[in-house]
C-alpha positions as CSV (number, residue, x, y, z in Angstrom):
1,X,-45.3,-62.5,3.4
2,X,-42.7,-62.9,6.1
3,X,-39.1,-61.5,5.9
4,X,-36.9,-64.8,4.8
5,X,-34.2,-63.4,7.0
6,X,-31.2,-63.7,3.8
7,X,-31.7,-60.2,2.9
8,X,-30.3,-57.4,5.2
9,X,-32.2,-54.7,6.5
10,X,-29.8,-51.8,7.1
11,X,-29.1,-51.0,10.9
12,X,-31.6,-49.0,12.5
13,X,-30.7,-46.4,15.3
14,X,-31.3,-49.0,18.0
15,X,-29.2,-51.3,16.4
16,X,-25.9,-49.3,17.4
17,X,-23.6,-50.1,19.9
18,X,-20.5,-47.3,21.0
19,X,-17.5,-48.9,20.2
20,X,-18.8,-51.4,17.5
21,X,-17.0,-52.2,14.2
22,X,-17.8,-52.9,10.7
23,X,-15.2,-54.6,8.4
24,X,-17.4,-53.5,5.2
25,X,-18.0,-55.7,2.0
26,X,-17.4,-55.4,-1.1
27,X,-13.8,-54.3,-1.9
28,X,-13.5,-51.9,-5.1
29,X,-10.7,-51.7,-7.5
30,X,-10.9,-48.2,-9.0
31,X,-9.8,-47.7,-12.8
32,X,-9.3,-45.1,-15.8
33,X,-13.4,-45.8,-16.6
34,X,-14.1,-45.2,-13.2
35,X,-12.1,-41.4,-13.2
36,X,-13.7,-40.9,-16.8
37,X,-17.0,-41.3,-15.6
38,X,-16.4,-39.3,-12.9
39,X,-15.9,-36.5,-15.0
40,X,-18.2,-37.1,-17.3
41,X,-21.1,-36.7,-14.4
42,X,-19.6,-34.0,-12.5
43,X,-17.7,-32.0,-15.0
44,X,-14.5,-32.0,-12.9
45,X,-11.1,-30.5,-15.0
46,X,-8.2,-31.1,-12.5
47,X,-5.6,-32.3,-14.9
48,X,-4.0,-34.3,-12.4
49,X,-6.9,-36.8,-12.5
50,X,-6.9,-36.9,-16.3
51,X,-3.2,-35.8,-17.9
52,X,-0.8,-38.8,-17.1
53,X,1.7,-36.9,-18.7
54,X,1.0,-33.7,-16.4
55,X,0.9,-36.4,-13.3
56,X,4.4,-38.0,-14.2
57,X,5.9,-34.5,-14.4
58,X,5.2,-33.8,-11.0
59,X,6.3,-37.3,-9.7
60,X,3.6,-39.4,-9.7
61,X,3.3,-42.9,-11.8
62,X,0.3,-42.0,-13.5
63,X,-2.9,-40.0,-13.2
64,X,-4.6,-40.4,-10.0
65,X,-8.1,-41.4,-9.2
66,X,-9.7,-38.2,-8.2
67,X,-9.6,-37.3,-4.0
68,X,-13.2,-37.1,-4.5
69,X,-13.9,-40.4,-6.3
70,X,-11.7,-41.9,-3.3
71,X,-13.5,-40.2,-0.9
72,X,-17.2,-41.2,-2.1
73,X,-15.6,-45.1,-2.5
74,X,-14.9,-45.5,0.8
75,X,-18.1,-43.5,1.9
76,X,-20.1,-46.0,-0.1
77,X,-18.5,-49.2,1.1
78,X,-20.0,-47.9,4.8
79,X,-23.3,-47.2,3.6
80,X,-25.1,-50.6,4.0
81,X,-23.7,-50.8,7.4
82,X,-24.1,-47.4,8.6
83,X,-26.5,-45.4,6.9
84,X,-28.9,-47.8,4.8
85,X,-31.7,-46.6,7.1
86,X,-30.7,-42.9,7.1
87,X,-32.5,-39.8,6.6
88,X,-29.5,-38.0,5.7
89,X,-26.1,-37.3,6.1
90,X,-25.5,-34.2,8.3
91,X,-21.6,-33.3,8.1
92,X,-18.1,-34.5,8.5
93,X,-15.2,-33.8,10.6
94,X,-11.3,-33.9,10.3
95,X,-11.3,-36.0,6.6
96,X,-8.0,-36.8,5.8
97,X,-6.8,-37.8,2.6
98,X,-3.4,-39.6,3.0
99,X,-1.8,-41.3,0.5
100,X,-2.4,-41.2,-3.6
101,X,-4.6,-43.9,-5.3
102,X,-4.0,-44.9,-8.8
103,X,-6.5,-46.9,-11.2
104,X,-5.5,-50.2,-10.3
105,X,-5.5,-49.6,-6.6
106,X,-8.2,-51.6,-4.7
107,X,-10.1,-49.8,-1.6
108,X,-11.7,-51.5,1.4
109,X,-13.3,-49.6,4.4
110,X,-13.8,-50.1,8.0
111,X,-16.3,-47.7,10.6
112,X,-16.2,-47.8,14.5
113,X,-19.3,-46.5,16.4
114,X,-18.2,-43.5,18.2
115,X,-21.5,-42.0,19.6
116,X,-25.8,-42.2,19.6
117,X,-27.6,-39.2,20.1
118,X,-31.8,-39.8,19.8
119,X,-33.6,-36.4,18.4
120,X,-36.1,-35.1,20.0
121,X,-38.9,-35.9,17.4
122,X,-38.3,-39.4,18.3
123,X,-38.1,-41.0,15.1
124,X,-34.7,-41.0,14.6
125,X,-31.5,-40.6,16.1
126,X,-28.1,-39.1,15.0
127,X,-24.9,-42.0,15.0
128,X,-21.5,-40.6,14.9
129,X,-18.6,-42.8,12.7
130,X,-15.2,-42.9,12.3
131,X,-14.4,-44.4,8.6
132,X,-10.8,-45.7,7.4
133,X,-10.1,-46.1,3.5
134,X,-7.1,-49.1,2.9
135,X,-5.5,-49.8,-0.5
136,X,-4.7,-53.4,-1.2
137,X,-1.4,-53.8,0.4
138,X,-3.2,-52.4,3.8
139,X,-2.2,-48.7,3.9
140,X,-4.2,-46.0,5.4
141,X,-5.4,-44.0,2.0
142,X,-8.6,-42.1,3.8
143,X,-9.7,-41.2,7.4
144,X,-12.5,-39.3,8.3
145,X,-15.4,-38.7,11.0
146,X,-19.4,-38.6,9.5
147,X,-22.6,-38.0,11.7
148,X,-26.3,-39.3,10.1
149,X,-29.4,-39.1,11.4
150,X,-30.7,-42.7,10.8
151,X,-34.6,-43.9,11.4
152,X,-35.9,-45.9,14.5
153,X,-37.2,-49.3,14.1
154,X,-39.8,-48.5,17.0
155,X,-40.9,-44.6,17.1
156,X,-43.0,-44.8,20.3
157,X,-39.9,-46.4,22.6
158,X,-37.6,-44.1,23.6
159,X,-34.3,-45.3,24.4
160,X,-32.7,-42.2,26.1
161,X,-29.4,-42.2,24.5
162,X,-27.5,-39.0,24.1
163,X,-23.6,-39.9,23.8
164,X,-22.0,-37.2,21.4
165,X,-18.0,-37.9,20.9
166,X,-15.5,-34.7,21.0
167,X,-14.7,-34.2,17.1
168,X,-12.0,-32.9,15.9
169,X,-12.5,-29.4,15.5
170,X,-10.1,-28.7,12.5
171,X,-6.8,-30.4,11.0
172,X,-3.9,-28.1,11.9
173,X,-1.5,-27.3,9.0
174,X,1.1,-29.3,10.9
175,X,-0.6,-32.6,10.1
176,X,-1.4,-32.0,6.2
177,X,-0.4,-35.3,4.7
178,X,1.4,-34.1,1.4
179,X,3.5,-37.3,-0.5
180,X,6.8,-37.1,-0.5
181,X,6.7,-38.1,-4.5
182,X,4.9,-34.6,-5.5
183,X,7.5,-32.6,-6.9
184,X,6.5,-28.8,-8.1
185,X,9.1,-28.2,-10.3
186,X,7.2,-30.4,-13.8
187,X,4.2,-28.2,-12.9
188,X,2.9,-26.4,-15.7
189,X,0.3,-24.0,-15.7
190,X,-0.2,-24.1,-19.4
191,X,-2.4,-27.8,-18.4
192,X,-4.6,-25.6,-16.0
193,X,-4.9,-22.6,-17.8
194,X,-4.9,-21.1,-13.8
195,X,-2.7,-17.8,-13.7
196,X,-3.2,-17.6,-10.3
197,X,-0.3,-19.3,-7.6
198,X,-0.3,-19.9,-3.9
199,X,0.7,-16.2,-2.7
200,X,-2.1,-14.9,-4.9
201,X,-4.4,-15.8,-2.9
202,X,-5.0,-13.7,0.1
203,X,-7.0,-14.5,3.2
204,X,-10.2,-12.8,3.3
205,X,-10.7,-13.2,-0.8
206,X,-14.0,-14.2,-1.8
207,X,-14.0,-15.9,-5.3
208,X,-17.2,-16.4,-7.0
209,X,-17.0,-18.8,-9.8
210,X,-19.4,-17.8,-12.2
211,X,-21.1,-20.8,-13.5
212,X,-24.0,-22.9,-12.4
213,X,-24.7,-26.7,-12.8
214,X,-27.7,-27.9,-13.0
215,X,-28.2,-31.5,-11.4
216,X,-30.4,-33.8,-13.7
217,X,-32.0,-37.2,-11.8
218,X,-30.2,-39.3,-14.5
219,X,-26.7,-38.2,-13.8
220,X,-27.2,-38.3,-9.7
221,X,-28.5,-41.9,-9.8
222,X,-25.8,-43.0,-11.6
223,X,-23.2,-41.6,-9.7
224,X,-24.7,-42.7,-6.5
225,X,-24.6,-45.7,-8.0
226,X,-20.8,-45.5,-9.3
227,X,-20.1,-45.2,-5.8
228,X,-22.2,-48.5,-4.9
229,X,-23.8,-45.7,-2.1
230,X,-27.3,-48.0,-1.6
231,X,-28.9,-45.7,0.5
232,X,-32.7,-45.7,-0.1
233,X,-33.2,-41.7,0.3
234,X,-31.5,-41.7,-3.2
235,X,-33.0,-44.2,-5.0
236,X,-36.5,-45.4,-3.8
237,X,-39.3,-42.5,-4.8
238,X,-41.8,-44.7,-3.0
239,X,-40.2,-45.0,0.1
240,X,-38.9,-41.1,0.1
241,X,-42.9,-39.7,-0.9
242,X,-43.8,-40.1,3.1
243,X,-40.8,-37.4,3.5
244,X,-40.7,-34.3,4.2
245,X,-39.3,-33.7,0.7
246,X,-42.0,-35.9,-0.8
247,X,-38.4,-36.6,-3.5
248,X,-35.0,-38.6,-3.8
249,X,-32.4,-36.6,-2.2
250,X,-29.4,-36.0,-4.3
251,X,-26.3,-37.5,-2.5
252,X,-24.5,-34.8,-0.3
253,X,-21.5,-36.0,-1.9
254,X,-22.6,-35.4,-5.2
255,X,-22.5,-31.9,-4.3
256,X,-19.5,-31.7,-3.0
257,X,-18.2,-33.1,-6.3
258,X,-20.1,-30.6,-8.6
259,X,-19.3,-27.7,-6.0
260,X,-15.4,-28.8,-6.5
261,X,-16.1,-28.5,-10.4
262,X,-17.6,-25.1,-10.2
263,X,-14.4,-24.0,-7.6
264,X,-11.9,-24.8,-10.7
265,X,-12.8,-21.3,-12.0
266,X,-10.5,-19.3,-10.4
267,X,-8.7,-21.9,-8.4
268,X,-7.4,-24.2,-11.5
269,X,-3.9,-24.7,-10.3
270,X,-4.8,-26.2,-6.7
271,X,-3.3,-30.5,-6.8
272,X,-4.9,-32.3,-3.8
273,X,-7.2,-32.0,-1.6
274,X,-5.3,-32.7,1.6
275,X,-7.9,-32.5,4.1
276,X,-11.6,-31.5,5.4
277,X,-11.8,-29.5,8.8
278,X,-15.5,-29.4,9.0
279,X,-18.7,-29.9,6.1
280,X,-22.6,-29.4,6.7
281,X,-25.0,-30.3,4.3
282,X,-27.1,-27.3,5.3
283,X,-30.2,-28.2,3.3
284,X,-31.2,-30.9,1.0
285,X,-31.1,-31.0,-3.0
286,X,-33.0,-32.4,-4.9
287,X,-32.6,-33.3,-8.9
288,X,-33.6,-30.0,-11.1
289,X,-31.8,-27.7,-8.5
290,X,-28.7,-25.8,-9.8
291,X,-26.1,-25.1,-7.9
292,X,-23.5,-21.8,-7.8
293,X,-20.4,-21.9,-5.6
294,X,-18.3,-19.5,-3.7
295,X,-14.9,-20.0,-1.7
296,X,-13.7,-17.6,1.2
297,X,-10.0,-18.0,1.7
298,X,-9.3,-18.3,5.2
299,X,-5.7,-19.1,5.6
300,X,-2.3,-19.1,3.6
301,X,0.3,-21.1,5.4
302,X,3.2,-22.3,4.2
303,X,4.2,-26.0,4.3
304,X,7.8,-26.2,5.9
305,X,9.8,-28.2,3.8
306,X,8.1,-29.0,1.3
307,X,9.8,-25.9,-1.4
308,X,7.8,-25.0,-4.1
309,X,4.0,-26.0,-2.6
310,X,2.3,-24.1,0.1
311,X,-1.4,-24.4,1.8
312,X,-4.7,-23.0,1.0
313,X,-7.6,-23.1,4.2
314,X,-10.9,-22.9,2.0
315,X,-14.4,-22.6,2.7
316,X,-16.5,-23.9,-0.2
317,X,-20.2,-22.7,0.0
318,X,-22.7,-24.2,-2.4
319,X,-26.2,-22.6,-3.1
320,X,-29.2,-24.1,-4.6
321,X,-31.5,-22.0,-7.4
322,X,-29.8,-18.4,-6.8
323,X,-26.9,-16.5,-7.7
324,X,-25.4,-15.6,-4.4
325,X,-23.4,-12.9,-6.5
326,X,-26.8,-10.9,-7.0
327,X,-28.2,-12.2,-3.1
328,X,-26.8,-12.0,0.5
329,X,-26.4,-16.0,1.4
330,X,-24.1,-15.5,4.5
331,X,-24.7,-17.9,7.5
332,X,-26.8,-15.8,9.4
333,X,-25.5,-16.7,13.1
334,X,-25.8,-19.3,16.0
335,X,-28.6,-21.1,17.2
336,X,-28.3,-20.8,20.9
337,X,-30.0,-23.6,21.9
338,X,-28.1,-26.1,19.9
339,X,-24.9,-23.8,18.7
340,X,-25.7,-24.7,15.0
341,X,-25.0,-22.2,12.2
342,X,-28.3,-21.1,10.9
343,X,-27.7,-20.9,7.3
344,X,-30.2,-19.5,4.4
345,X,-32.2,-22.0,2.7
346,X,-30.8,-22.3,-0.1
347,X,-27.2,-22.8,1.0
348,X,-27.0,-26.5,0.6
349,X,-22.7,-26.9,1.4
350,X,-20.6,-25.8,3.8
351,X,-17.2,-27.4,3.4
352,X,-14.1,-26.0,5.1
353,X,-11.1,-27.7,3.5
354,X,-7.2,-27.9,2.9
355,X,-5.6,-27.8,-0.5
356,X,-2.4,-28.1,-1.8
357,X,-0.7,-25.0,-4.4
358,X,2.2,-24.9,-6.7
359,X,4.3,-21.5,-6.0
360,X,5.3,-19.0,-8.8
361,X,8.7,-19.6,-7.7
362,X,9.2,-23.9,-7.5
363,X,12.9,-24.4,-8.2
C-alpha cells in the first residue's frame, strides 16, 4: 500500500537545510497534574516545585513547574520536526533557563538549523539545533543548543556535508538569568531538610548520593509520553530490534530527571537550575538499568547583587548498573582523532550545569 501522503514522516538527514526554521505544533499548557506526575515518575523532592507555601515565601506566586519538566516540554514540542527519525540524542550546549513557569503558563517552541555533519558509517548524519521555549504572552522562558544523529532516507548516496556550528563552550556566571522576584530571606531549610548552604560547598568536592533508581519500561514510556517526545527509538520495539541495542532506548532526558532526583541527597537546598554548559549522553539506557549519581563541584561564584544567593558550577555524572562508590568511572581521556571524552561504559550522563543556592547568612 502506498503512503497517502497526510501522515508525516519525520525529517530525515537529507531533509535539512542550514538556516531553516520550525515554528512547532502543538502548544502545551503545563499544570499542578503535570508537576505531580512528574514526581511521581522520577521521584524528584525540590520543594519549590511542590510547597506553594515554601514558593510564596521566597517571592514567587505559586509553585513552579519543575526546570526539568520545562525543559523536556519544549524538547518534545521539536521532536517531530527534528529528531522523529533519530538514533539518538548526543548532547547539549549553553541551555538556558530564563524565566519561571507556573501551572497555567502555556509553552510553544521554535528550532533553527544550525549545522549537518554525515558520519562516516553513512547511515546517518548528526544535525545541530538551536531550540527557544515561549510562554503565552511571548517571552523567552528556555534557550538551548542540541545535536542528534538522525537516519538517512538513502544510505548508499553520500551527500558530503560536514558543516559543524561553533557552540557555546560554557555560560559564564555573568549571564546566569536569576529572577528578580526570588527573594532568600522566606527560605527555610526546615522544607529541604538540606544542612548544607552555598559556602559549604567547596570546589573540588565530590558528593556521592547514595541511592540508586531503578528505571522500569512502564514509568519511561509514560514520561516520554508526558512530554508528547514521539520519537520512535522510545516507543516502537519493532522498529528499534534492527538496532544495535536490539531495545527502546530510555529518553536521555529521562535521565537527567532521575539523575537530578538522586543529586537531592546532599544537595537539597539548591532552587533553580539556571543553566547547562555542556551534557553527553555517553551511553544508552535501557529500561531495567539502575542508575547511581555523583556531582563534582567545579566552581563557587558569587552572584553580584543578588544578597543572600550565590552560584554552584556542577558536574552531574550518571552510571548505569554499578556503584561508582565501590568502581573507578572517571572519563578516561581524549580521543585524538575526534577530541571526544572517552568515558566508561557504564557512564550514561555527563551534565555540567549552573544552580542557584541560598546562603547561611540571607538578610
Amino acid at each position: 500500500m502506498k503512503p497517502d501522503g497526510k501522515t508525516n514522516p519525520g525529517h530525515f538527514f537529507e531533509d535539512f537545510e542550514i538556516g531553516q526554521t520550525f515554528e512547532h505544533a502543538v502548544p502545551r499548557t503545563l499544570t499542578e497534574g503535570d508537576n505531580a506526575l512528574y514526581i511521581a515518575l522520577t521521584g524528584d523532592r525540590s520543594p519549590l516545585f511542590c510547597d506553594g507555601e515554601f514558593a510564596r515565601r521566597l517571592g514567587y506566586r505559586r509553585e513552579l513547574i519543575n526546570d526539568l519538566l520545562v525543559f523536556h516540554t519544549v524538547f518534545g514540542k521539536s521532536v517531530p520536526d527534528i529528531s522523529l527519525n533519530a538514533v539518538a540524542n548526543l548532547g547539549y550546549a549553553e541551555v538556558k533557563f530564563l524565566k519561571a513557569v507556573y501551572p497555567g503558563d502555556t509553552l510553544t517552541a521554535i528550532s533553527k538549523v544550525l549545522g549537518k555533519k554525515e558520519n562516516r558509517s553513512g547511515e546517518n548524519g548528526n544535525v545541530y539545533v538551536r531550540t527557544q521555549g515561549f510562554n503565552q504572552d511571548g517571552e523567552l522562558v528556555l534557550a538551548f543548543y542540541r545535536w542528534v544523529m538522525v537516519r538517512k532516507q538513502d544510505p548508499q548516496r553520500a551527500t558530503g556535508e560536514n558543516s559543524i556550528p561553533n557552540l557555546p563552550a560554557e555560560v559564564p556566571a555573568g549571564e546566569l538569568v536569576v529572577g528578580e522576584e526570588l527573594d532568600p530571606r522566606g527560605f527555610d531549610p526546615k522544607a529541604t531538610g538540606g544542612r548544607w548552604f552555598w559556602e559549604d560547598y567547596e570546589p573540588g568536592e565530590r558528593i556521592h548520593h547514595e541511592a540508586g533508581m531503578t528505571i522500569e519500561e512502564a514509568e519511561h514510556a509514560t514520561a516520554t509520553r508526558l512530554y508528547q517526545n514521539t520519537a520512535r527509538v522510545h516507543f516502537d520495539q519493532r522498529y528499534m530490534s534492527a538496532s544495535g541495542g536490539g531495545r527502546r532506548l530510555i529518553y536521555g532526558g529521562h535521565v537527567i530527571s532521575v539523575a537530578r532526583a538522586l543529586q537531592f541527597n546532599g544537595l537539597e537546598n539548591l532552587l533553580r537550575m539556571a543553566a547547562w554548559n555542556a551534557g553527553t549522553h555517553a551511553n544508552p539506557t535501557y529500561a531495567g538499568d539502575t542508575l547511581y549519581a555523583w556531582t563534582d563541584v567545579l566552581a563557587r561564584p558569587e552572584l553580584p547583587g543578588r544578597p543572600g544567593l550565590g552560584a554552584l558550577r556542577l558536574r552531574l555524572i550518571a552510571v548505569k548498573n554499578q556503584d561508582p562508590r565501590r568502581e573507578p568511572l572517571e572519563p578516561t581521556g581524549v580521543e585524538a582523532a575526534t577530541g571526544r571524552t572517552r568515558y566508561h561504559p557504564h557512564v550514561v550522563l555527563d551534565l555540567d550545569f549552573w544552580a542557584v543556592a541560598p546562603t547561611r547568612d540571607r538578610r
